[in-house]
N, CA, C and O atoms as CSV, one atom per row, in Angstrom:
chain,resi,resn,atom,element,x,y,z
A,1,UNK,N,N,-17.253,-6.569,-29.220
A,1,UNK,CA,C,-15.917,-6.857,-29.708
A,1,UNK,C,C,-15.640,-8.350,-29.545
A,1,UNK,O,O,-16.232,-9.030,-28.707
A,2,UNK,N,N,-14.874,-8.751,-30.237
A,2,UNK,CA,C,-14.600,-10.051,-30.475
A,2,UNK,C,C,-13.314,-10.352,-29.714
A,2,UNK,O,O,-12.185,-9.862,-29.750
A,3,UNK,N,N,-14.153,-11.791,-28.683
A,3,UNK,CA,C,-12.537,-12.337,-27.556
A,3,UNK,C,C,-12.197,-13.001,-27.976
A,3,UNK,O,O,-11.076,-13.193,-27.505
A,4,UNK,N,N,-12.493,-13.949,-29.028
A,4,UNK,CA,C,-12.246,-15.626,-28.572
A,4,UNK,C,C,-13.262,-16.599,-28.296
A,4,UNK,O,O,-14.299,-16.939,-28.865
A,5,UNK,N,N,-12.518,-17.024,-27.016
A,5,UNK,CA,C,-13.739,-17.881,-26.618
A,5,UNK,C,C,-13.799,-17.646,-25.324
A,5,UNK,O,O,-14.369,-18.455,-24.591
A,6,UNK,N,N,-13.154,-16.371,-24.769
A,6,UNK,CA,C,-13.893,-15.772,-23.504
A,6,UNK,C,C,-15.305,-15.200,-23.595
A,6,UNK,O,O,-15.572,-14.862,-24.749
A,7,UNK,N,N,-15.925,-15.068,-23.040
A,7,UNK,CA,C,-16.986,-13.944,-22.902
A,7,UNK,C,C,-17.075,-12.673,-22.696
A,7,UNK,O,O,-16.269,-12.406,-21.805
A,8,UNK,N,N,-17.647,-11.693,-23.053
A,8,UNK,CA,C,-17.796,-10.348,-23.033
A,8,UNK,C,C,-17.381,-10.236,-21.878
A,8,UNK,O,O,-17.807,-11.058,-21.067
A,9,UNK,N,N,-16.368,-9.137,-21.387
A,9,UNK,CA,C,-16.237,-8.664,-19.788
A,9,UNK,C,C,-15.807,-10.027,-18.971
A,9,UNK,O,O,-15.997,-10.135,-17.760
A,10,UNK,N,N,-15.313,-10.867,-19.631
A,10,UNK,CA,C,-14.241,-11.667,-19.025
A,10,UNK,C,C,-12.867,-10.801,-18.337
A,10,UNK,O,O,-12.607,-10.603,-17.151
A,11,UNK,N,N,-12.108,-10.376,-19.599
A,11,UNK,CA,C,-10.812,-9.505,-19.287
A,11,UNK,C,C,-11.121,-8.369,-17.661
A,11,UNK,O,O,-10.507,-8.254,-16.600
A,12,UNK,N,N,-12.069,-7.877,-18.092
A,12,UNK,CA,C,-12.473,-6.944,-16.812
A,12,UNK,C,C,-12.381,-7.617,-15.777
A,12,UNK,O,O,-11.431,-7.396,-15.025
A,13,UNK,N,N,-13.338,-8.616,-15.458
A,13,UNK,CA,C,-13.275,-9.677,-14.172
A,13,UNK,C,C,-12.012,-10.484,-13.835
A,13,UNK,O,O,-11.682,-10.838,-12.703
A,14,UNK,N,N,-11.418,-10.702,-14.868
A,14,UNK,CA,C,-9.935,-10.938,-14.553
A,14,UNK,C,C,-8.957,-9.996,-13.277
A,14,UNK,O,O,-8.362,-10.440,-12.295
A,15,UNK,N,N,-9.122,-8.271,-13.870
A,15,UNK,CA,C,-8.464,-7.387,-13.861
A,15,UNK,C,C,-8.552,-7.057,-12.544
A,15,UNK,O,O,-7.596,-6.774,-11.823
A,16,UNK,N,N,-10.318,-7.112,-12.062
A,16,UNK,CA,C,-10.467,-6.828,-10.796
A,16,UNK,C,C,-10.509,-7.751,-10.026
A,16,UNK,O,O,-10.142,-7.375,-8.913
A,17,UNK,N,N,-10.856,-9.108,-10.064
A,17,UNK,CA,C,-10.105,-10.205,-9.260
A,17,UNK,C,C,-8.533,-9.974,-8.847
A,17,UNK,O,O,-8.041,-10.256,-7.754
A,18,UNK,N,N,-7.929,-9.455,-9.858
A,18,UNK,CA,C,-6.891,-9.944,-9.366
A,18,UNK,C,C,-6.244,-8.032,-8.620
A,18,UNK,O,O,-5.310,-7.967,-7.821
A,19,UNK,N,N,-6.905,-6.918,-9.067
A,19,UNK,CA,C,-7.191,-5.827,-7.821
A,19,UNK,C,C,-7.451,-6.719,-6.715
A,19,UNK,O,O,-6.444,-7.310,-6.326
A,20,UNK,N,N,-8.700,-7.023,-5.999
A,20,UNK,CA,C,-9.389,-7.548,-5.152
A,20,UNK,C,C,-8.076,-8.656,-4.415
A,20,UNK,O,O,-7.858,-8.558,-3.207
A,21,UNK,N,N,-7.605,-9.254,-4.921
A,21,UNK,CA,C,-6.399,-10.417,-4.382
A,21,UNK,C,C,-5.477,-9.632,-3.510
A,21,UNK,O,O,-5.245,-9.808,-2.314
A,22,UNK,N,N,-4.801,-8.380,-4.640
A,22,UNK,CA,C,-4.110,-8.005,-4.021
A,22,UNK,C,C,-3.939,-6.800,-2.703
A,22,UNK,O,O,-3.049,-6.406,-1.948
A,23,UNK,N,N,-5.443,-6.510,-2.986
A,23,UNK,CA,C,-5.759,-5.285,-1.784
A,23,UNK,C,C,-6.366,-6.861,-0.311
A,23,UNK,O,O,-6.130,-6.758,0.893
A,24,UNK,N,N,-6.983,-7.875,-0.858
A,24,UNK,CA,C,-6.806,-8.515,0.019
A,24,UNK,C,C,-5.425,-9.008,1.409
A,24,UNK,O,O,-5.413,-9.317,2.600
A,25,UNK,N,N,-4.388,-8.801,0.222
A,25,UNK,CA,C,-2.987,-9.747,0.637
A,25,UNK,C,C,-2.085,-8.716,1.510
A,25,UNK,O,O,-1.232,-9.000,2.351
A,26,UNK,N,N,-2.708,-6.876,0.877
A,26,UNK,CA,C,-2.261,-6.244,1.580
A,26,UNK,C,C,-2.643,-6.139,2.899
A,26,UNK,O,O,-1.801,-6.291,3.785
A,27,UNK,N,N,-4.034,-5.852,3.208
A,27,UNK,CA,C,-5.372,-6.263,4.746
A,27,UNK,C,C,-4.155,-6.983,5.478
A,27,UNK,O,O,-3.453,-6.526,6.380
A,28,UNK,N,N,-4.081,-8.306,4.816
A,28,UNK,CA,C,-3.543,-9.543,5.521
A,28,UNK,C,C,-2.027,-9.221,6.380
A,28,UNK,O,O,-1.799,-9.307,7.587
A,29,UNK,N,N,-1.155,-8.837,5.293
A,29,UNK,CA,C,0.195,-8.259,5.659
A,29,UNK,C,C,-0.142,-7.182,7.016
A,29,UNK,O,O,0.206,-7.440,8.168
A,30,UNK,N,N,-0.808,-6.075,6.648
A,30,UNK,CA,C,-0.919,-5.103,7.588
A,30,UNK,C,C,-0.998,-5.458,8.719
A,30,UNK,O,O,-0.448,-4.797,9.600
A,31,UNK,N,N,-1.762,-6.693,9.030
A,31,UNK,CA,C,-2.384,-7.521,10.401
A,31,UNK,C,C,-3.762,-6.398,11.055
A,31,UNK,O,O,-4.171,-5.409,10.447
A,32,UNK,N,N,-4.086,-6.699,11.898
A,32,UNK,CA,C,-5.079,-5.989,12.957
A,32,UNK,C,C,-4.910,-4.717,13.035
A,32,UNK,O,O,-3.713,-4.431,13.001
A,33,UNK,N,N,-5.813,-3.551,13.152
A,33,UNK,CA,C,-5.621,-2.340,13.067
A,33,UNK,C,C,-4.872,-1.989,14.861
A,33,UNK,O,O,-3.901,-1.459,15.402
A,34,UNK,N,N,-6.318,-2.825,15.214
A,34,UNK,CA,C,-5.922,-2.578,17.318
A,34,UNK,C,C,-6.752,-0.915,17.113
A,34,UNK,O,O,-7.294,-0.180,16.286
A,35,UNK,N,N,-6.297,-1.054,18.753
A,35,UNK,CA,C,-6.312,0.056,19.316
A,35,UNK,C,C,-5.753,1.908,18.781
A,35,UNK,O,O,-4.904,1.927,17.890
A,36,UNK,N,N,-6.139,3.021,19.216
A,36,UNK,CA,C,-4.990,4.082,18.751
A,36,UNK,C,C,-4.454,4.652,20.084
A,36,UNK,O,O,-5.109,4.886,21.100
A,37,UNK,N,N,-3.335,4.802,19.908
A,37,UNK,CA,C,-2.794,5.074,20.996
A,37,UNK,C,C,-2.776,6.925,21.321
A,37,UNK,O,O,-2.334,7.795,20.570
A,38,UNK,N,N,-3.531,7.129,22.939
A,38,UNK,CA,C,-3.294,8.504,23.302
A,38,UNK,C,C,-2.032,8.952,23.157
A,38,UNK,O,O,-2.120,10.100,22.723
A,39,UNK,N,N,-0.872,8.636,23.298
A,39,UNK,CA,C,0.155,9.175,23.202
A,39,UNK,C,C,1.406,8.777,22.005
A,39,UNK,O,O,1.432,7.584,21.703
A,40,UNK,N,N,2.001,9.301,21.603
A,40,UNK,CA,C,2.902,8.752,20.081
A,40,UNK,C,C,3.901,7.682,20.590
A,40,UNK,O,O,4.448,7.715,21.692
A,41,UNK,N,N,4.056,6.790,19.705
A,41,UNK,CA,C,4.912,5.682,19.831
A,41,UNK,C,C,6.517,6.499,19.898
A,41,UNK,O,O,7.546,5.950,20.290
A,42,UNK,N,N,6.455,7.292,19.626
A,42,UNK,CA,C,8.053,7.708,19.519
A,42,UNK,C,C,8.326,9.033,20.115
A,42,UNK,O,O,9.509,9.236,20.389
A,43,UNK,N,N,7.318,10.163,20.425
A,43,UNK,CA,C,7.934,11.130,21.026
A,43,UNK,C,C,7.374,11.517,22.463
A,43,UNK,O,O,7.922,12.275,23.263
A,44,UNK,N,N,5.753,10.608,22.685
A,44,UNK,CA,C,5.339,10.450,23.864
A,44,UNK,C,C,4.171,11.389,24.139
A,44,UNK,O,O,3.383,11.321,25.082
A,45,UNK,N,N,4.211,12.557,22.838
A,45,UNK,CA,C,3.335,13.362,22.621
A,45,UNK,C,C,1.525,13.343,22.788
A,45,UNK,O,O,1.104,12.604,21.899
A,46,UNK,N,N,0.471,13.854,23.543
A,46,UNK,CA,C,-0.429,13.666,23.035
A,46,UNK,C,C,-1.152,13.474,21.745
A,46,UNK,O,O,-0.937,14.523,21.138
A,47,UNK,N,N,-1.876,12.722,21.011
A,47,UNK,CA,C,-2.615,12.549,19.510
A,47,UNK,C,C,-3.597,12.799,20.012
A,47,UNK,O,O,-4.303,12.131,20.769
A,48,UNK,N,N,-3.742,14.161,19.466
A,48,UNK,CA,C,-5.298,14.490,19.419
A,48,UNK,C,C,-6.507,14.178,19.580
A,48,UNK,O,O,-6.915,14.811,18.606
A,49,UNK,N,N,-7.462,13.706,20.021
A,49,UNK,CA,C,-9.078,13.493,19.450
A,49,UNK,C,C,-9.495,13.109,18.713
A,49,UNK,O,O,-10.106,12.042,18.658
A,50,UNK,N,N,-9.223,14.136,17.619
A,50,UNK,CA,C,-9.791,14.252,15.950
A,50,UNK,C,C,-8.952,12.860,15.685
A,50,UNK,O,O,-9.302,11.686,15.562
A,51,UNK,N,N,-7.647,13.556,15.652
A,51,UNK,CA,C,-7.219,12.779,14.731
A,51,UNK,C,C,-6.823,10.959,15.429
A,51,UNK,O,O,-6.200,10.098,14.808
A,52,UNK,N,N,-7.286,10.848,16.536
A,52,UNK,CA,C,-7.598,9.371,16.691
A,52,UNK,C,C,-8.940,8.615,16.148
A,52,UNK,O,O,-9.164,7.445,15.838
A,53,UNK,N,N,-9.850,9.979,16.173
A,53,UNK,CA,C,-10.807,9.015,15.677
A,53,UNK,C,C,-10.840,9.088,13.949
A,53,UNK,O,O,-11.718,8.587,13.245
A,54,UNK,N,N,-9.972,9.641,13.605
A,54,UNK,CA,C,-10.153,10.243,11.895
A,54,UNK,C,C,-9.636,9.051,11.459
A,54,UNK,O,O,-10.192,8.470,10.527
A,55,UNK,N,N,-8.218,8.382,12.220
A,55,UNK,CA,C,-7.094,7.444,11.620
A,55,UNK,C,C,-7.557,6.070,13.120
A,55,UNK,O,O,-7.132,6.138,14.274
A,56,UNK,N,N,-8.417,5.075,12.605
A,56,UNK,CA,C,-8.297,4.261,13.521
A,56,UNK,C,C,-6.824,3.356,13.792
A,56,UNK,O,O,-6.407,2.761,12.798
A,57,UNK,N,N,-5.999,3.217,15.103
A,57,UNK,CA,C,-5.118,2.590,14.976
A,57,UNK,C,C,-3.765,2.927,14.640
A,57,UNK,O,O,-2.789,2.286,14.250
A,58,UNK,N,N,-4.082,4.518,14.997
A,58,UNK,CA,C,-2.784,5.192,14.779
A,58,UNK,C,C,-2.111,5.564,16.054
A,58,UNK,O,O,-2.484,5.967,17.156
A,59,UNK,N,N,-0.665,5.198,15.326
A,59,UNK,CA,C,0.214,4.952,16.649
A,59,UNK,C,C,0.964,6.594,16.810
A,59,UNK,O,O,1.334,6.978,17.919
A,60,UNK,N,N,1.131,7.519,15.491
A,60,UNK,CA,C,1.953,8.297,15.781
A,60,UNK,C,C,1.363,9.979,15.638
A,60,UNK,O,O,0.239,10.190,15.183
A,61,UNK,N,N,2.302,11.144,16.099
A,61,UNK,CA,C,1.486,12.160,15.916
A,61,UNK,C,C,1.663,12.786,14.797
A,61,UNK,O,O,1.975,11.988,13.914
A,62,UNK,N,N,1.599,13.974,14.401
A,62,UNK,CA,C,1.386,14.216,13.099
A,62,UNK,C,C,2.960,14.297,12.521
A,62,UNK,O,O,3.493,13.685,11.595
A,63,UNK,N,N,3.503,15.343,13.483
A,63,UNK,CA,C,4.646,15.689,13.151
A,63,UNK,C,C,5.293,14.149,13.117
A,63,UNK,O,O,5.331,13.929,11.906
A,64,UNK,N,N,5.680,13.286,13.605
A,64,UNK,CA,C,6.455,12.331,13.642
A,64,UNK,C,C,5.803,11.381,12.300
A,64,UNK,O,O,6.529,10.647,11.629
A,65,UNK,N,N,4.396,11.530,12.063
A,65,UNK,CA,C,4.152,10.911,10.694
A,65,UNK,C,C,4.335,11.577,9.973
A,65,UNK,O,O,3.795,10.963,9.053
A,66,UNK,N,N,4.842,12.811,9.354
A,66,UNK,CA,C,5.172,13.645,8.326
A,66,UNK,C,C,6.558,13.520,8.372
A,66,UNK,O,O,7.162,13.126,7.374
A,67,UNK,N,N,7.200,13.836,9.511
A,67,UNK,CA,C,8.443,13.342,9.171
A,67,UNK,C,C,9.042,11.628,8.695
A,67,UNK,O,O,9.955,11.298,7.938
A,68,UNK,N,N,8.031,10.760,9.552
A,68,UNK,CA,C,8.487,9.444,8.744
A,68,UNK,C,C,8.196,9.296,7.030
A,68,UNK,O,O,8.922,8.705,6.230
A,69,UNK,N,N,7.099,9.912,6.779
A,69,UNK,CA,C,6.374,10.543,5.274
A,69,UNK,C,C,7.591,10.918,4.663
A,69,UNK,O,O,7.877,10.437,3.566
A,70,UNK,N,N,8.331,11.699,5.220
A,70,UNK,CA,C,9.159,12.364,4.219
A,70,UNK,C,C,10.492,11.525,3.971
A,70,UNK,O,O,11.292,11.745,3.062
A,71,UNK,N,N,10.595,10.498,4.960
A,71,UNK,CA,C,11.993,9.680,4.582
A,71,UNK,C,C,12.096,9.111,3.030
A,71,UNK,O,O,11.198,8.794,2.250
A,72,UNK,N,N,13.389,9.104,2.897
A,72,UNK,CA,C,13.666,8.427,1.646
A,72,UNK,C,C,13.199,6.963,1.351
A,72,UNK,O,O,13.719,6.378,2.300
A,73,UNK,N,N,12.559,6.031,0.643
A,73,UNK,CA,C,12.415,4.901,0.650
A,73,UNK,C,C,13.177,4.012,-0.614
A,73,UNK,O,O,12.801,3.981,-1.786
A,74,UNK,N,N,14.400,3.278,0.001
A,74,UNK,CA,C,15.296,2.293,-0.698
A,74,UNK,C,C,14.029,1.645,-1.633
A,74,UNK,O,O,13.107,1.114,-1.014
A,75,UNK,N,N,13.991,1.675,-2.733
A,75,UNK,CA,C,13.267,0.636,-3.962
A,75,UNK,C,C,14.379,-0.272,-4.755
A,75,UNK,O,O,15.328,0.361,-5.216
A,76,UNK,N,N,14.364,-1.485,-4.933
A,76,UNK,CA,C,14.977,-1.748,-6.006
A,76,UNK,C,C,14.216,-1.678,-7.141
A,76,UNK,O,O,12.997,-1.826,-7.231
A,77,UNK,N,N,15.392,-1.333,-8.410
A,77,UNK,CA,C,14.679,-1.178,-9.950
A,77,UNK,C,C,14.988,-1.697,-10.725
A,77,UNK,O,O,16.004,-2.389,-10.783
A,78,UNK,N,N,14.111,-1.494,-11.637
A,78,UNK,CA,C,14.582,-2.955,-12.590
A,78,UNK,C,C,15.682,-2.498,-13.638
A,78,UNK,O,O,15.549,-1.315,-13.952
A,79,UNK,N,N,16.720,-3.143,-14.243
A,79,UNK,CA,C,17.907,-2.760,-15.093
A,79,UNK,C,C,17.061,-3.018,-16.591
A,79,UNK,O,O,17.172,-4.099,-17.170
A,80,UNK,N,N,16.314,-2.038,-17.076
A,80,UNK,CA,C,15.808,-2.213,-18.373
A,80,UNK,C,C,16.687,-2.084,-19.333
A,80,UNK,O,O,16.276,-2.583,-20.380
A,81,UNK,N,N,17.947,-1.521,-19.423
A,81,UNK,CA,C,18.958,-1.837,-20.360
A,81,UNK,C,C,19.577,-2.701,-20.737
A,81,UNK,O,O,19.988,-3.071,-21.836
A,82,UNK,N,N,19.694,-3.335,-18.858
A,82,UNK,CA,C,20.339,-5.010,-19.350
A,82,UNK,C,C,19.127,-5.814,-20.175
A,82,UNK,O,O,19.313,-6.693,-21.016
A,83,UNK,N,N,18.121,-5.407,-19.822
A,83,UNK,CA,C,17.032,-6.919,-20.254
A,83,UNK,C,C,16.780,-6.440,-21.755
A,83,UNK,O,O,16.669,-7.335,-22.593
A,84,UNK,N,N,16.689,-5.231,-22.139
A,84,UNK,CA,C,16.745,-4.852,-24.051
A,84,UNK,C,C,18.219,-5.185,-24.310
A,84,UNK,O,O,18.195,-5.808,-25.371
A,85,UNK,N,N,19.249,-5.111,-23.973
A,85,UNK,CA,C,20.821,-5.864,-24.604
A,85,UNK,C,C,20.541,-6.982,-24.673
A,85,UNK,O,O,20.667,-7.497,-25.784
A,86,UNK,N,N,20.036,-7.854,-23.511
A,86,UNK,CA,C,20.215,-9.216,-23.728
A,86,UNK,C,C,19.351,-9.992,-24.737
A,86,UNK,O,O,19.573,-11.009,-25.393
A,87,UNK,N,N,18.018,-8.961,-24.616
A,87,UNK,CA,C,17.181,-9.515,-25.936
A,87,UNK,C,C,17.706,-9.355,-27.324
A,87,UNK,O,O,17.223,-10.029,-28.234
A,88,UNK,N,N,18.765,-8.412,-27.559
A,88,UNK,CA,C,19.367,-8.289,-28.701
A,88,UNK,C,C,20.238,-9.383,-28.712
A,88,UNK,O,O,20.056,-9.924,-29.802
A,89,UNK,N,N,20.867,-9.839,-28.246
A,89,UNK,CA,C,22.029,-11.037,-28.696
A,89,UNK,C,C,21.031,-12.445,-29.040
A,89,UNK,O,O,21.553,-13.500,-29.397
């Protein structure tokens, strides 16, 4: 197929560079895994065995990660009505 004056499988290498950036930037944000802790950060509970060695660096037990799992999470969104009105005027 015809690019231009990219090269074949340019667009691709684009696509996953810039995958690759951003699973990088996430690593970065996260910081250090550390340690997992025998007991839960919040209810004091033993964490299992398994599941310390399944989840390196996990701080909580199941129940208290299913329940944080299930909280609601605030997103802002984007107003796509305002931005198609305003392109109309």
């Amino acid at each position: 197929m015809a690019g231009g004056w990219a090269r074949d499988g340019a667009v691709n290498e684009q696509i996953e560079a810039s995958i690759e950036d951003e699973l990088n930037r996430m690593r970065l944000a996260r910081g250090p895994i550390g340690e997992s802790l025998v007991h839960c950060a919040e209810c004091d509970e033993p964490i299992p065995e398994a599941r310390r060695r399944a989840i390196p660096g996990v701080k909580l037990c199941v129940e208290c990660q299913s329940e944080r799992d299930s909280r609601p999470v605030a997103r802002g969104g984007i107003n796509r009505r305002g931005s198609k009105d305003s392109q109309l005027k």
